[in-house]
C-alpha positions as CSV (number, residue, x, y, z in Angstrom):
1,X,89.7,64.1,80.6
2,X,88.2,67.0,82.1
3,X,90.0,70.5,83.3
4,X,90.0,69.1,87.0
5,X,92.1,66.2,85.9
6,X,94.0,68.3,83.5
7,X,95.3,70.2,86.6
8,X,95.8,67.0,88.7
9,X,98.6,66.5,86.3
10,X,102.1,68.3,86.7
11,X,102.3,71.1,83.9
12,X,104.5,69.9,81.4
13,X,102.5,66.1,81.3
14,X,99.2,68.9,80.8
15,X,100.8,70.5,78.1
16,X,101.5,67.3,76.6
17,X,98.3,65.9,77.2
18,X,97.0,68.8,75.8
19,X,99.1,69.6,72.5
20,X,98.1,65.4,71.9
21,X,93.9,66.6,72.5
22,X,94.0,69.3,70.2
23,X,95.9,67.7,67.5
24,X,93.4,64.7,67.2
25,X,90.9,66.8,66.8
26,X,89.5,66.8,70.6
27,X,88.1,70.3,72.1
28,X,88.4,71.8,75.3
29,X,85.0,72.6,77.2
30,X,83.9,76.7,77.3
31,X,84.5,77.9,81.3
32,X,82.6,80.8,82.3
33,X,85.2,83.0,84.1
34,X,83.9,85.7,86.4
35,X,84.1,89.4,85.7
36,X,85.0,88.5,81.9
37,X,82.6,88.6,79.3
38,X,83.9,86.8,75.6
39,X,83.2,88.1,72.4
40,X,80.6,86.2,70.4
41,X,83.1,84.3,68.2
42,X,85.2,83.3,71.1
43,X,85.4,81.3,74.1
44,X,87.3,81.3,77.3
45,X,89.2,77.6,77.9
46,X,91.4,78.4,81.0
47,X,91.8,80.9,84.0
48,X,94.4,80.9,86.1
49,X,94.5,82.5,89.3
50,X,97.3,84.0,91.8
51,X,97.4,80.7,92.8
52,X,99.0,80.2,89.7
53,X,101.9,82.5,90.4
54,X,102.0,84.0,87.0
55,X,104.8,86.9,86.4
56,X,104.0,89.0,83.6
57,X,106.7,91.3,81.6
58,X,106.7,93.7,79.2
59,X,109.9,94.5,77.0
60,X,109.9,98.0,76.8
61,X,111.3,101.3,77.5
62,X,110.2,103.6,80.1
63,X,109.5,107.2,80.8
64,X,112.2,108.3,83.2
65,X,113.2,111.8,85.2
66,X,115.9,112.7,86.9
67,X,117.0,116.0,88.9
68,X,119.8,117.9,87.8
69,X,122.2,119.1,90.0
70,X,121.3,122.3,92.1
71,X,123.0,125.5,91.3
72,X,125.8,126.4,93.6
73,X,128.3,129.2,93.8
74,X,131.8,127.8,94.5
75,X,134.1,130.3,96.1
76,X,138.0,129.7,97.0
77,X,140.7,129.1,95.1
78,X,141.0,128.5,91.7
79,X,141.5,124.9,92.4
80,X,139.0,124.5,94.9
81,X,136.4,126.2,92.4
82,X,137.8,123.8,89.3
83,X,137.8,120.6,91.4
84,X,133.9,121.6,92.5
85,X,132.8,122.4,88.9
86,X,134.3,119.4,88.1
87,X,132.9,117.4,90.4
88,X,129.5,118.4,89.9
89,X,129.9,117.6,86.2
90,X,130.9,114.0,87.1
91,X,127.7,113.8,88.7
92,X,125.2,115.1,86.1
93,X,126.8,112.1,83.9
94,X,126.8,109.6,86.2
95,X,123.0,110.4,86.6
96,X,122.3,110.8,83.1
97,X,123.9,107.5,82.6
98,X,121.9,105.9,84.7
99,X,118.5,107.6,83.7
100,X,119.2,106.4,80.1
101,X,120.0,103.2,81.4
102,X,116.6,103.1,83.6
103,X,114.8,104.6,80.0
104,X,116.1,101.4,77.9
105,X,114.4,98.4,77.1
106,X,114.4,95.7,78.9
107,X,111.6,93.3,80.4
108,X,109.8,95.6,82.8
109,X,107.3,92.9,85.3
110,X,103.8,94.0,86.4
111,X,101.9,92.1,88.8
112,X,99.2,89.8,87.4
113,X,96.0,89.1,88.9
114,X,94.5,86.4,86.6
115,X,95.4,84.8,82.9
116,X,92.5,83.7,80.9
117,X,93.4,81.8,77.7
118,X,90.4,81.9,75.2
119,X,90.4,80.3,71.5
120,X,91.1,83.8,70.2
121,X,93.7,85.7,72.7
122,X,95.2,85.4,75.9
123,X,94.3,88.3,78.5
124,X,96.0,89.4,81.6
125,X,94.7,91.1,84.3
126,X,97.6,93.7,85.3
127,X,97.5,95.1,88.6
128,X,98.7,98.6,88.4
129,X,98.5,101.2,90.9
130,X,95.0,102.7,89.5
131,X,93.7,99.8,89.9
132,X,93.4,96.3,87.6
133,X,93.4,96.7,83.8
134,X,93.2,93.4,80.8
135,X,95.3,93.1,78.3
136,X,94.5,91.6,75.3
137,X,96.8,89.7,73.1
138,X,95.4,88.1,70.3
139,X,96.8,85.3,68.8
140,X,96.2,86.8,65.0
141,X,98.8,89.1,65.9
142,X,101.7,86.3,67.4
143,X,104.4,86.9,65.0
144,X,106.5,84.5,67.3
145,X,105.8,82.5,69.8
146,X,109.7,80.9,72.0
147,X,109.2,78.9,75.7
148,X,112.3,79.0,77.2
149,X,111.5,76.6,80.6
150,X,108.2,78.4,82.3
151,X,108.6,81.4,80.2
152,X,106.6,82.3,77.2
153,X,107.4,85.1,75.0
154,X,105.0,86.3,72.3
155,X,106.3,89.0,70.1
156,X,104.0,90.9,68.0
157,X,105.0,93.1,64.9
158,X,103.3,96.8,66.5
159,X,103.7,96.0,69.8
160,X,105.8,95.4,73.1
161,X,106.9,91.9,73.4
162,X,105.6,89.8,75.9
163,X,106.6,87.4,78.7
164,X,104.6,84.9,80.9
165,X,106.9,83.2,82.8
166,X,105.2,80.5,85.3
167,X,104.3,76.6,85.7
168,X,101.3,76.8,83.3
169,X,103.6,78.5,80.7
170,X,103.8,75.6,78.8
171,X,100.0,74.3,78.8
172,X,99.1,78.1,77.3
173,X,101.8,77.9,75.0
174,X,100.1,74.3,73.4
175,X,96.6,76.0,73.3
176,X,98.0,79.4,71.8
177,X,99.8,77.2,69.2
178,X,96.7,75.1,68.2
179,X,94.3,78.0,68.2
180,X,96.7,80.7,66.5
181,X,97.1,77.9,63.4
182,X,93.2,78.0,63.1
183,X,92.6,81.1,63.0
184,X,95.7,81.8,60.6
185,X,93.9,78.8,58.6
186,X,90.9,81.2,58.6
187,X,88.9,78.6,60.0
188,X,85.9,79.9,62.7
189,X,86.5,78.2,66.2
190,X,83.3,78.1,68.6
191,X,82.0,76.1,71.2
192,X,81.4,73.0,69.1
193,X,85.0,73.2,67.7
């Protein structure tokens, strides 16, 4: 079966068909993908477009500001002043609060562009708002690997976790697990394997 009739199928009958390919030893044809260039030990087998409808998520913390209160002089009476002073320090909590609640981790979702899956790392082209970036995941570094419907979370042991939540989820999730157990087997994979 080629990748055109791979993506006749619905997803989860690709992943199966898939996971059942690799297992008895069948291989999945090299695709040249545009704008990418492999490295000489690997080989792209899949790209998915926005077509696709990938979401892409980081768990992570983030870098966040927040304004402090501006300085005022309260004048009146005593409890005029005390209820204001009060007042503004209810404030400067409540957004402290919520900046450390903005700063936590938590899954953080970046557009994606495309999702190539090679025999070595899956890549994701992140929109962000300088422009498009990859990143590169490789599968050497998958300490776990959990799909949870159409998300896939890959956790990695000095890096952010990360989530790929769409219809394809689980077809990437088969090839990751077949090529990730070669290449923690130390075998070589290349265009004839």
């Amino acid at each position: 079966m080629d990748l055109q009739q791979v993506n006749a199928l619905d997803p989860w009958t690709a992943a199966a068909w898939v996971s059942g390919h690799l297992a008895s030893g069948g291989r999945l044809q090299p695709l040249s993908v545009p704008g990418f260039v492999p490295e000489s030990y690997e080989i792209a087998v899949a790209m998915f477009d926005r077509a696709a409808r990938f979401r892409y998520a980081r768990y992570k913390p983030a870098e966040v500001t927040y304004a402090i209160g501006k300085s005022a002089v309260a004048m009146g009476s005593p409890a005029f002043v005390l209820g204001y002073v009060a007042g503004a320090a209810i404030n400067s909590t409540i957004q402290h609060r919520r900046a450390q609640q903005a700063a936590a981790p938590q899954w953080r979702d970046a557009a994606v562009s495309r999702v190539v899956v090679t025999s070595h790392r899956l890549l994701c082209e992140v929109v962000l708002p300088d422009g498009p970036q990859w990143r590169s995941f490789t599968y050497d570094t998958v300490t776990s690997m959990e799909l949870a419907q159409s998300a896939l979370t890959l956790t990695f042991p000095r890096a952010w976790p990360l989530r790929l939540t769409g219809v394809w989820a689980p077809w990437c999730r088969e090839v990751i697990a077949h090529y990730g157990a070669v290449i923690w087997s130390g075998q070589r994979v290349s265009a004839a394997s």
